[in-house]
Structures are given as C-alpha cells and as structure tokens.
C-alpha positions as CSV (number, residue, x, y, z in Angstrom):
1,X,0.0,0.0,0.0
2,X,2.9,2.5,0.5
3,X,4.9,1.6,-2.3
4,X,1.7,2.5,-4.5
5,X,0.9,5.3,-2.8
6,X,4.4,6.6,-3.0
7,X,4.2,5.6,-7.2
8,X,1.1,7.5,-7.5
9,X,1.7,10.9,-5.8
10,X,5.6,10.8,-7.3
11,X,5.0,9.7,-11.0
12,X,1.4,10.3,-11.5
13,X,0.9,14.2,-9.8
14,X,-1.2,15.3,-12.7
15,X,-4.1,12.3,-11.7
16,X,-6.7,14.0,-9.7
17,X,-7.3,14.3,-6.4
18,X,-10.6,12.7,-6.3
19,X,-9.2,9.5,-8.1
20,X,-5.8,9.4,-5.4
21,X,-8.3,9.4,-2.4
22,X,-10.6,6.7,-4.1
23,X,-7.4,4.7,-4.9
24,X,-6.2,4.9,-1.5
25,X,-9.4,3.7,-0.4
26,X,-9.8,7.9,1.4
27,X,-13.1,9.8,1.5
28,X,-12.6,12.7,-1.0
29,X,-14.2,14.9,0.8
30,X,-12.5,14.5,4.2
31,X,-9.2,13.9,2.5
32,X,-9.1,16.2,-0.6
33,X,-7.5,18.7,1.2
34,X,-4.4,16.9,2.5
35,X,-3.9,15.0,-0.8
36,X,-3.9,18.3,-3.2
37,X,-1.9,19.7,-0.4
38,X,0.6,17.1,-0.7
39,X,0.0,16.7,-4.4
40,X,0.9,20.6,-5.1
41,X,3.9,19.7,-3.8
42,X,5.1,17.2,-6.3
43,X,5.6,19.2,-9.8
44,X,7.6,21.7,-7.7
45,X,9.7,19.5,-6.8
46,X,10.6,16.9,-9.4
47,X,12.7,17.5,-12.1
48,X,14.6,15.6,-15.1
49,X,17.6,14.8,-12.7
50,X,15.3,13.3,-9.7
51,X,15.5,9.4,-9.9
52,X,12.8,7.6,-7.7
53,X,13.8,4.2,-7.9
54,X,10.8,2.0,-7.4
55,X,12.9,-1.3,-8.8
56,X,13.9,-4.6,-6.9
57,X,15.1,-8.1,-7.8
58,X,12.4,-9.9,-5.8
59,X,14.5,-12.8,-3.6
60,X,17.9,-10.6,-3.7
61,X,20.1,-9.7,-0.4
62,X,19.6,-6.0,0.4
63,X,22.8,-3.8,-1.0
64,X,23.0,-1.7,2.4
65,X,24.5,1.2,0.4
66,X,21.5,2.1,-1.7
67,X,18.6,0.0,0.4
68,X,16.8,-0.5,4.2
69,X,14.6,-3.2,5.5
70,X,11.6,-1.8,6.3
71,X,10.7,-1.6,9.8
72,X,10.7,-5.2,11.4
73,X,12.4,-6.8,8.3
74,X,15.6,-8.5,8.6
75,X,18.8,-7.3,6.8
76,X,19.3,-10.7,6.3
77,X,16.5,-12.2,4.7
78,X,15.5,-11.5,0.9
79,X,13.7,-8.9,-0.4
80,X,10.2,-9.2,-1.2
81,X,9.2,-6.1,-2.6
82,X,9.7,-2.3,-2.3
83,X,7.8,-0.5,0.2
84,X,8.9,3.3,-0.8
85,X,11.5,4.1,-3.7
86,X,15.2,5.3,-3.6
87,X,15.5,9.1,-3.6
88,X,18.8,10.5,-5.9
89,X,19.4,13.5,-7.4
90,X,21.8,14.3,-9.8
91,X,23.7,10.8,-9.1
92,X,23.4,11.6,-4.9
93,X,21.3,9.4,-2.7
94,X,19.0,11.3,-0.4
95,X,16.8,8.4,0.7
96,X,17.5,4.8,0.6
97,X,15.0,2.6,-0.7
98,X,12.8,0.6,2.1
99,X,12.6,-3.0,1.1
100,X,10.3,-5.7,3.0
101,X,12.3,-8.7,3.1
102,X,11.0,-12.3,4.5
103,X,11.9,-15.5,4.3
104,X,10.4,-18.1,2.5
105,X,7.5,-20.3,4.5
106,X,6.9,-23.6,4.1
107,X,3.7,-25.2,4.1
108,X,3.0,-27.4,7.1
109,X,2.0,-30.3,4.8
C-alpha cells in the first residue's frame, strides 16, 4: 500500500485528487485537502535529474548502500518487494529505498 501510494503521488501528480483518495481507499471529501496539499507539492519539486527508484530483484540480499529493511524486516532475509522508492538526485542518494524482506515459509504439509 505505501509503495503504491508513493508511485502514485511521485509519477502520476497530474491524476486527480478525487481518483488518489478513491485509490487509496480515502473519503474525498474528508481527505481532498491533504492529498492536493501534498499533491501541489510534487511538480515543484521533481525534475529531469530526480530518480525515484521504485525497482527490486524480488529474492535478492539488500545492497545496504542504496537500500533499508523496512521496519521489522531483517537485513538478512531476501527482499520481497519495495515498500517506498530510492531518492537520488543528480547521481546523490537522499533516501534509501525501504525493502520488505522475508523468508520463504513452508507449508506445514
């Protein structure tokens, strides 16, 4: 849910506001305000040199230079998907990208 919610505000800022709050599953008219607040934001702010790297090898280790488990994840176990994207700008990492990683279960029978 946060990796979409980060890939719609980010790459899709021109979508409008009532569709983002249905999509997030938000009352538009409780939450309007807040999301074109937050969506006003965006075009301001990204340019051609802003990267938001929303890309991960599914059952990879993490690479602890460019990426973070996510909250109770483990370093250790492989990534899963990607919960929020990698921030760079002009080839300079701002934000790490946040990865849930888990190991594989296995069925009980």
């Amino acid at each position: 849910m946060v990796s979409t919610m980060c890939r719609e505000l980010i790459t899709r800022p021109e979508t409008s506001i009532t569709y983002k709050c249905f999509a997030f599953g938000l009352d538009p008219e409780a939450w309007a305000g807040a999301m074109r607040a937050i969506n006003d934001r965006i075009p301001t702010t990204v340019d051609a040199a802003d990267i938001w790297d929303f890309s991960a090898r599914p059952g990879a280790l993490i690479c602890s230079t460019y990426q973070q488990p996510w909250e109770h994840c483990s370093a250790n176990d492989p990534i899963r998907f990607v919960v929020a994207p990698a921030y760079s700008h002009r080839e300079r990492l701002f934000a790490h990208q946040l990865v849930f990683t888990a190991r594989k279960r296995r069925l009980p029978w």
